[in-house]
C-alpha positions as CSV (number, residue, x, y, z in Angstrom):
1,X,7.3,-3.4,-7.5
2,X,7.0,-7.4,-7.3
3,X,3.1,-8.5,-8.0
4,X,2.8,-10.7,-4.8
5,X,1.2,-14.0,-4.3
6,X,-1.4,-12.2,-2.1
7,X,-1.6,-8.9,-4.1
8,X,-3.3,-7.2,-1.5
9,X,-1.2,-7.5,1.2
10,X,1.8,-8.1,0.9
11,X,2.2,-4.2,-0.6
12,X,1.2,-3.3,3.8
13,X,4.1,-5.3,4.6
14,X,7.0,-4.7,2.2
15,X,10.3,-4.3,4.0
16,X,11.3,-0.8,2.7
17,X,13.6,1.3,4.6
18,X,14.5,4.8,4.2
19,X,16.9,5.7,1.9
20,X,17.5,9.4,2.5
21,X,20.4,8.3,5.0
22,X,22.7,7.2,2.7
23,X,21.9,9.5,-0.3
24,X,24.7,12.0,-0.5
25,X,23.0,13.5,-4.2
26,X,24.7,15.7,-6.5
27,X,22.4,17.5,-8.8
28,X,24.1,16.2,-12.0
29,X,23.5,12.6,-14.3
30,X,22.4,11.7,-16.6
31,X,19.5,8.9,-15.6
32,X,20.9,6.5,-18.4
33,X,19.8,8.3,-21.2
34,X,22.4,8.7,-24.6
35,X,22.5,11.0,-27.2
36,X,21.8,14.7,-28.0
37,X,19.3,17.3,-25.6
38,X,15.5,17.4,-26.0
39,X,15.6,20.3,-23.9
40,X,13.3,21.7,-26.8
41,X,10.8,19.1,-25.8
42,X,11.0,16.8,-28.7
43,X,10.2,13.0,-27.7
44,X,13.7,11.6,-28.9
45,X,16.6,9.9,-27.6
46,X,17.1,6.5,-26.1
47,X,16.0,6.1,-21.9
48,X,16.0,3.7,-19.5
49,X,12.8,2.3,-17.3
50,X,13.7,0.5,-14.0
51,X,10.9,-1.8,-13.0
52,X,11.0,-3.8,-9.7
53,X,10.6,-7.8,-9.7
54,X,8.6,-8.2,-12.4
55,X,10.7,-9.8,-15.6
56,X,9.9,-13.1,-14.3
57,X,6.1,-13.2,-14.8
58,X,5.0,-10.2,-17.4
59,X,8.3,-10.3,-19.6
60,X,6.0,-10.3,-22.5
61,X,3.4,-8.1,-21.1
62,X,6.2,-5.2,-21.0
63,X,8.2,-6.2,-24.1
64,X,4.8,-5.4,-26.0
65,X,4.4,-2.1,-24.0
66,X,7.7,-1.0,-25.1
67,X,7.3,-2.3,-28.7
68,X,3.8,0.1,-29.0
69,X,5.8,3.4,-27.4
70,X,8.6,2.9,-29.9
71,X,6.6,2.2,-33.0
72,X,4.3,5.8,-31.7
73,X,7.3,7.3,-31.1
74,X,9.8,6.2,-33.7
75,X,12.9,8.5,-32.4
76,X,12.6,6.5,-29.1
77,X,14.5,3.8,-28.0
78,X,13.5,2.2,-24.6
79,X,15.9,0.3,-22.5
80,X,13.7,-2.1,-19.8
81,X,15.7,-3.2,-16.9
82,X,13.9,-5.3,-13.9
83,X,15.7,-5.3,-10.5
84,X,15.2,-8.3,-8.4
85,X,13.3,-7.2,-4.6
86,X,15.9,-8.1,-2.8
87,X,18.0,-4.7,-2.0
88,X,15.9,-2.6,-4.3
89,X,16.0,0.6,-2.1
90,X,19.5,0.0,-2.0
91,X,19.9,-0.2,-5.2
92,X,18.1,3.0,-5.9
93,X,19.9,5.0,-3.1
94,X,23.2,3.5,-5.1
95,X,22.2,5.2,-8.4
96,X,20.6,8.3,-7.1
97,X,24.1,9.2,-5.6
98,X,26.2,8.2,-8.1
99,X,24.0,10.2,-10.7
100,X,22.9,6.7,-12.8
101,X,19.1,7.0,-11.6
102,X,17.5,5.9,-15.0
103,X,15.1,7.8,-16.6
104,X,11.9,6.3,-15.2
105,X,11.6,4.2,-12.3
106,X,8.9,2.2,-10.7
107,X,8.8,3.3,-6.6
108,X,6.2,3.1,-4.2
109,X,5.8,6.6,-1.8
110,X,8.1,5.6,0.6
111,X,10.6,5.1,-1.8
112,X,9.7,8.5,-3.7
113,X,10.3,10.2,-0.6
114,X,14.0,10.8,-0.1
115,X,14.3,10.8,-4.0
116,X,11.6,13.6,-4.0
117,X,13.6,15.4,-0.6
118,X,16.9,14.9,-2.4
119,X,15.8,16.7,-6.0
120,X,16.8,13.6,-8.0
121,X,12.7,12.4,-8.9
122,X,10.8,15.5,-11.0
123,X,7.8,17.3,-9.0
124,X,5.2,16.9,-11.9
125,X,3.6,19.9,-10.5
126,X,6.8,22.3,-11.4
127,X,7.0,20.3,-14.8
128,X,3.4,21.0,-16.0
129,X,2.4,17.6,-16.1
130,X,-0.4,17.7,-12.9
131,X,-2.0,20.4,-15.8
132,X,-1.8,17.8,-18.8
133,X,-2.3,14.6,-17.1
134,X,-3.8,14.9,-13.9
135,X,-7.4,14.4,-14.8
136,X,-6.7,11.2,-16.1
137,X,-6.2,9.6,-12.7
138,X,-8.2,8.8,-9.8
139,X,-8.0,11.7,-7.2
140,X,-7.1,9.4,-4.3
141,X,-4.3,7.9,-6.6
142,X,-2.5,11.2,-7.6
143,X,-3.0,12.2,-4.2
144,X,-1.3,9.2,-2.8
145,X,1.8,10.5,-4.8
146,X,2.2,13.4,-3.4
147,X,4.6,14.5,-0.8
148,X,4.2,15.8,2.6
149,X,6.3,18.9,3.2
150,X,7.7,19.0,-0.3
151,X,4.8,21.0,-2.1
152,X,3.7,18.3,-4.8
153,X,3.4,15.0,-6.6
154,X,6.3,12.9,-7.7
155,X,5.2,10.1,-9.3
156,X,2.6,9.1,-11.8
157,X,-0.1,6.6,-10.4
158,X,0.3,3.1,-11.6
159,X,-1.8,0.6,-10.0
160,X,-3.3,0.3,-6.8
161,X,-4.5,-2.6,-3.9
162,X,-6.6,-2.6,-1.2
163,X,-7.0,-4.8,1.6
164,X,-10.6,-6.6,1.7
165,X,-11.7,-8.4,5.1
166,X,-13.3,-12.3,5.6
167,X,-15.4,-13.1,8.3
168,X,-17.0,-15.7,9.3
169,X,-20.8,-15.6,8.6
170,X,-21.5,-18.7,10.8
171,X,-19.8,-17.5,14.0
172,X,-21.3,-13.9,13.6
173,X,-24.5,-15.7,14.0
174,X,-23.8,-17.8,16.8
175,X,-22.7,-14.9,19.1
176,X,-26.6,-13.3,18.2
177,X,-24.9,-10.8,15.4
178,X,-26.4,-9.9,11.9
179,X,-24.0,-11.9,9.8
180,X,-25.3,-9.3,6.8
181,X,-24.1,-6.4,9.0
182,X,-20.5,-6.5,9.6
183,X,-18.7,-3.9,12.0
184,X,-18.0,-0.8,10.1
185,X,-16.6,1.8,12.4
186,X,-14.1,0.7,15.2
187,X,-17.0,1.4,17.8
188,X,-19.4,-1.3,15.9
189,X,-15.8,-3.6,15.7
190,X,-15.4,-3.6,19.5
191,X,-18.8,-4.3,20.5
192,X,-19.4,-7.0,18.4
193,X,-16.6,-8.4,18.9
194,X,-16.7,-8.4,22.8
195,X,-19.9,-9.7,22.6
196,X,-18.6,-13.1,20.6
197,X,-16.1,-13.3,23.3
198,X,-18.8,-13.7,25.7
199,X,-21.1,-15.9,23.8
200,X,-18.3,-17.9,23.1
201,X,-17.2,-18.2,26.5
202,X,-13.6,-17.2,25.2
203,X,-13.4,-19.9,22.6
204,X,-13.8,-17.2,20.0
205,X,-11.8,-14.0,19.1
206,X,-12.7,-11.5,16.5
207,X,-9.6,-10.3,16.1
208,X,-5.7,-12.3,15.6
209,X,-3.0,-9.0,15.3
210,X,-2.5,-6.3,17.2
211,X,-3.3,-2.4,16.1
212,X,-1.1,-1.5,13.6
213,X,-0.3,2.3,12.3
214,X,-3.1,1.9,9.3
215,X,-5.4,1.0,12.2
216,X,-4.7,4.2,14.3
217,X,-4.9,6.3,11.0
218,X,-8.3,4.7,10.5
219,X,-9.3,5.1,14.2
220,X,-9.1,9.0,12.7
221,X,-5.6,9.5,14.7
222,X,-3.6,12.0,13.0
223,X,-0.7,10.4,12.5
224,X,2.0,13.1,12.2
225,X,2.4,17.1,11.8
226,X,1.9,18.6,7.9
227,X,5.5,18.2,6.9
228,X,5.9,14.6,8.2
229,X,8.9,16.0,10.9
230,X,7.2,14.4,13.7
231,X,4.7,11.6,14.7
232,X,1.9,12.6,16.8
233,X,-0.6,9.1,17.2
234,X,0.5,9.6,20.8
235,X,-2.8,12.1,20.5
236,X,-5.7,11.5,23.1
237,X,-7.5,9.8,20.3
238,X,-4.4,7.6,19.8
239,X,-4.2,6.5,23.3
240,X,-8.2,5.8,23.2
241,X,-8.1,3.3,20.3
242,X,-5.3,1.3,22.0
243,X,-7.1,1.4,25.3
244,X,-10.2,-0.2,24.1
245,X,-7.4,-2.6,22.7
246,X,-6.0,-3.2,25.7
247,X,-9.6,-4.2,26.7
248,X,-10.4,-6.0,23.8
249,X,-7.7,-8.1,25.1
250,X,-8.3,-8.8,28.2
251,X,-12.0,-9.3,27.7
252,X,-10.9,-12.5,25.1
253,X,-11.7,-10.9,21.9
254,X,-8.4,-10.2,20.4
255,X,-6.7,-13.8,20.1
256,X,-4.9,-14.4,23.2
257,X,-1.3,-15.7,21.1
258,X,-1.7,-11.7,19.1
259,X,1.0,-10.1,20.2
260,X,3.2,-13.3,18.5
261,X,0.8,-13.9,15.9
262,X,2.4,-14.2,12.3
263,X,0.0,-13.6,9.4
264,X,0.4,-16.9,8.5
265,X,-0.9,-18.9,11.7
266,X,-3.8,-15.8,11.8
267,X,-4.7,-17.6,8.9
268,X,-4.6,-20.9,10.1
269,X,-7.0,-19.9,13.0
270,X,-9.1,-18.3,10.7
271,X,-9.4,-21.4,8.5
272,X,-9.9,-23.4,11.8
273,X,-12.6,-21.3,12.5
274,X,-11.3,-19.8,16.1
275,X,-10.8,-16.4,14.7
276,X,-13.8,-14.7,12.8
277,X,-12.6,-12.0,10.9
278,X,-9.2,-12.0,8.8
279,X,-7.5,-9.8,6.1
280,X,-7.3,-12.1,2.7
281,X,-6.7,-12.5,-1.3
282,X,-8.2,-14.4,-3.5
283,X,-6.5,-17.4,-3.4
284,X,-7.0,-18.2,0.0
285,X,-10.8,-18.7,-1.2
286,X,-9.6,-21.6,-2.8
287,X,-7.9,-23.1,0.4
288,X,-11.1,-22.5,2.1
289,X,-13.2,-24.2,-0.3
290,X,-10.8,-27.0,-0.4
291,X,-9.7,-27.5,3.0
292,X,-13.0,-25.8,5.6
293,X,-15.8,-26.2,3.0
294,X,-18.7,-24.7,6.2
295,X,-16.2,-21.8,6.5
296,X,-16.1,-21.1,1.9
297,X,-19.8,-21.7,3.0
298,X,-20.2,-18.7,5.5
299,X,-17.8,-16.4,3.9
300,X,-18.4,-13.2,4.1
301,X,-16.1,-9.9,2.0
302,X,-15.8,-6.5,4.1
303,X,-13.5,-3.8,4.6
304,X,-11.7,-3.0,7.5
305,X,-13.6,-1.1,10.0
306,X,-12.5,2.8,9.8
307,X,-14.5,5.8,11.5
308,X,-13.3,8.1,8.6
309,X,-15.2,6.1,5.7
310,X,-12.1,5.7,3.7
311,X,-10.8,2.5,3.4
312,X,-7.0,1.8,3.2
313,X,-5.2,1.8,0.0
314,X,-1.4,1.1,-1.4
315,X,0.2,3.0,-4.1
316,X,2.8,2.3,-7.1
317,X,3.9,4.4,-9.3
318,X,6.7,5.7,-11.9
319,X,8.9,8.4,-10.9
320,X,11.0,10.5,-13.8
321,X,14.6,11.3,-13.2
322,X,14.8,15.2,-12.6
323,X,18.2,15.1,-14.5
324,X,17.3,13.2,-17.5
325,X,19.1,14.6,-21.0
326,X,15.8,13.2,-22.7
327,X,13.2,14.3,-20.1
328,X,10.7,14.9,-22.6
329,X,10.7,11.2,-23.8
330,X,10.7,9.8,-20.0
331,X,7.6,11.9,-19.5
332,X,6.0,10.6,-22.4
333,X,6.7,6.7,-21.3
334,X,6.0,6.9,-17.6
335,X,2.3,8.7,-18.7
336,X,2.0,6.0,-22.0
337,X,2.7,2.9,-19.3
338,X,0.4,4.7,-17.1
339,X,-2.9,5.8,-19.1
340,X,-6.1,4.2,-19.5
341,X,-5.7,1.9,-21.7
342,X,-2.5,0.2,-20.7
343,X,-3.1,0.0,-16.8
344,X,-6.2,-1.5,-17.6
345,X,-4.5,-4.3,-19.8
346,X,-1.9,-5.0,-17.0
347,X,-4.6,-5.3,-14.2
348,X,-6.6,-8.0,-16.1
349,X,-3.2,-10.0,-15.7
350,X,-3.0,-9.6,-12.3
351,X,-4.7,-9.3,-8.9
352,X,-4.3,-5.2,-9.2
353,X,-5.9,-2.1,-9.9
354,X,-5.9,0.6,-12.3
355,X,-5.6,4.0,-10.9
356,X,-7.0,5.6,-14.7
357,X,-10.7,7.9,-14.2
358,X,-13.5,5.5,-14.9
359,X,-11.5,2.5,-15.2
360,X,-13.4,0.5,-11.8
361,X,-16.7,1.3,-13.7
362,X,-15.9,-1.1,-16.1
363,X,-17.9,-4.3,-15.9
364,X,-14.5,-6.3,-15.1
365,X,-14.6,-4.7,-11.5
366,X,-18.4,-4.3,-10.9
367,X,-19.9,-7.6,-12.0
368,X,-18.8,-10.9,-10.2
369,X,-18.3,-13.6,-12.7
370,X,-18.5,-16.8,-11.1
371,X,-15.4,-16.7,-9.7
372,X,-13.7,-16.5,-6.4
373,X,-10.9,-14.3,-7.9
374,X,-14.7,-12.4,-9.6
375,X,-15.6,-12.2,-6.2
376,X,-12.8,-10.4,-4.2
377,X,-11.5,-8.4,-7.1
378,X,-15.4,-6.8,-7.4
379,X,-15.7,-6.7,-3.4
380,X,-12.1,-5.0,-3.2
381,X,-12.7,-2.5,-6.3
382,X,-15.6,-0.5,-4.4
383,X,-13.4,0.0,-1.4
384,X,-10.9,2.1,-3.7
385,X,-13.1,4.4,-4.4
386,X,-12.5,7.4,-1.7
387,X,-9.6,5.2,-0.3
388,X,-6.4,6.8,1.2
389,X,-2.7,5.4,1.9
390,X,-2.3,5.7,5.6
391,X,0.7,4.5,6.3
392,X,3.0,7.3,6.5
393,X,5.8,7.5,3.8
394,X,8.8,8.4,6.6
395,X,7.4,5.2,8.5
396,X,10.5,2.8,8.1
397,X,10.1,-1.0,9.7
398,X,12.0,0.1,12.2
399,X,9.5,2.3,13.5
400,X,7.1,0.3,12.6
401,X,8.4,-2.7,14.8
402,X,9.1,-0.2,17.6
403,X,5.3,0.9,17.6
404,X,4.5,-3.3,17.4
405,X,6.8,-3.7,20.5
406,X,5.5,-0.4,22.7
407,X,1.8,-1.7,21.8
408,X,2.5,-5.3,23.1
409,X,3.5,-4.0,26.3
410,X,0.8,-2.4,26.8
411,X,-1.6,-4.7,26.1
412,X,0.1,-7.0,28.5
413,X,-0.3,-4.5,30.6
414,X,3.7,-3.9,31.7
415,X,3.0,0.3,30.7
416,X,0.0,2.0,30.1
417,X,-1.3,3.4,26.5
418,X,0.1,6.6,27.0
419,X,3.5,5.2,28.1
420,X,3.5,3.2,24.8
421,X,2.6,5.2,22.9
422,X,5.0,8.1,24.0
423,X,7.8,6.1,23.9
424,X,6.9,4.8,20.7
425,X,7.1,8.6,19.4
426,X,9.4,9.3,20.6
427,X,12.0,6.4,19.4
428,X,10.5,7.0,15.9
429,X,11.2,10.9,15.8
430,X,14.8,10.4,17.0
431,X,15.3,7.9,13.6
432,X,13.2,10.2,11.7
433,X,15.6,13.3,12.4
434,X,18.8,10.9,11.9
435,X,17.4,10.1,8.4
């Protein structure tokens, strides 16, 4: 997957739709590989590995990575291919059918999903691999790679982001808050925030977006049944958060343009100071210290406010064609890109994080260094520890803009929460049973 300009978020916001609607799968190909069977499990034969958008900036990052697997494994040869963002799923759906899936290919969990349904990605539980390679990984980050209603884990756990908070130190103590003691639970969010509203006589809101499904799975909704058939936020605790939206709202503490509000202009009210809390990356430190020096100032690093005490996280990870001819060898790359030692490499390049056992101990992601990028990486690496992917992997953008629609019009009041949310649920289950 592309490494964004803001790592962190731009993961949450991917535009990745389903592909299990145009997969019509045979259970044959060949996933690119050439050359004779290593059905006896001997790491030979040449494969391919599909990355996604990321040629451009780590050519030589990855041209090294395959240069160490071939000189370790000498009867190997490793074909990289990089597919530009644009049309990716399409792409994959493309190959999947047409039996050309290569041998290991980088996919996020909502694009493992109908290759996992469909029986063209291997269940690494089936293939022995959670037994050799499992305890090499963060729990949270196989777990994020596995599948509801399929019975196991598809992928092996690449690198990982999270999605840190700012808020505004200065304006938490104007409203008579403890700027040291950000909200952490919704319950803390809502009261604090409707008390700036107040102080502020309107002038300030906490909040610039509306609730968005990671929000209701960190409310503690449960977002859908066990085998992801059917969404269920629609639940009395669903309806609840979105009330005391609704009422955050009215009261002035969730920006008054939010139900319009791109991410971009929720950062320009954030820098303008009429906003005080914001998701953000570390470069928009930078800006801040550039352009609203008081705000750089008064800055202060959070996660959002959850009442399960996991924060949010987003997966990648490298899937292994079931059908492979040199399955043996694909296994053997997508763990060798994967372990300790090269994850950790690739996230000192780049505003990500290693999903390897003990790798967020390391000094690089405990101790600040001076830095603003220092700063958020170490703030962000605590939150991954415990953190869970909440955003369902049968959650397409179509849903997800039908959820952002039925939620506007109920905070404007035109139905109530349970209306919404119903008819929310109900859209999303007829596209889910269509896919």
């Amino acid at each position: 997957m592309p490494i964004p300009r803001r790592a962190f978020r731009r993961v949450a916001t991917l535009t990745v739709p389903l592909l299990a609607s145009t997969l019509t799968l045979t259970a044959c190909g060949s996933g690119g590989g050439s050359g004779g069977s290593s059905a006896d499990g001997r790491i030979e034969g040449s494969i391919t590995f599909q990355t996604w958008s990321l040629r451009a900036n780590f050519k030589d990052y990855f041209d090294g990575l395959v240069a160490d697997f071939e000189k370790k494994y000498p009867d190997v040869r490793v074909k990289w291919v990089d597919q530009p963002a644009e049309n990716y799923p399409e792409k994959l759906s493309a190959d999947a059918a047409a039996g050309n899936l290569p041998d290991v290919v980088n996919v996020s969990p909502d694009l493992a999903y109908p290759l996992a349904k469909a029986g063209v990605i291997m269940n690494l539980d089936k293939e022995q691999a959670s037994a050799r390679y499992k305890d090499e990984y963060t729990p949270e980050s196989w777990e994020g790679n596995a599948m509801p209603g399929l019975d196991g884990t598809y992928a092996f756990p690449w690198y990982l982001n999270t999605g840190p908070l700012f808020y505004n130190k200065a304006l938490f103590k104007q409203a008579g808050l403890d700027p040291e003691q950000p909200p952490r639970t919704y319950d803390e969010l809502f009261t604090d925030a409707n008390k700036m509203a107040t102080q502020s006589k309107g002038k300030i809101a906490t909040l610039a977006g509306t609730p968005s499904i990671e929000d209701f799975g960190r409310y503690g909704v449960q977002l859908m049944n066990a085998d992801a058939t059917r969404f269920t936020y629609n639940s009395p605790k669903g309806v609840e958060l979105l009330t005391k939206y609704k009422e955050l709202y009215d009261n002035g503490g969730l920006d008054p343009q939010a139900l319009t509000m791109t991410a971009q202009k929720a950062g320009q009210d954030f820098l303008e100071q009429k906003v005080a809390m914001n998701p953000g990356g570390a470069n928009d430190l930078a800006t801040f210290k550039r352009d609203a020096p008081s705000l750089y100032k008064n800055l202060g690093i959070t996660d959002a406010p959850n009442n399960t005490g996991r924060a949010n996280m987003y997966v990648m990870g490298l899937a292994v064609n079931q059908n492979s001819k040199h399955k043996a060898a694909a296994i053997a790359f997508a763990h060798f890109v994967t372990d300790k030692k090269n994850q950790e490499s690739f996230a000192h390049k780049v505003a990500i994080f290693p999903s390897t056992q003990g790798s967020l101990d390391e000094p690089y992601w405990t101790k600040e260094d001076g830095t603003d990028v220092g700063r958020v990486r170490v703030a962000s690496a605590k939150l991954l520890k415990g953190a869970v992917n909440y955003t369902p992997v049968v959650l397409s953008d179509e849903m997800k803009t039908i959820l952002q629609n039925d939620v506007a019009k109920a905070l404007k009041g035109d139905e109530s929460p349970q209306q919404a949310l119903d008819d929310a649920v109900e859209q999303s289950d007829k596209l889910l049973q269509q896919g």
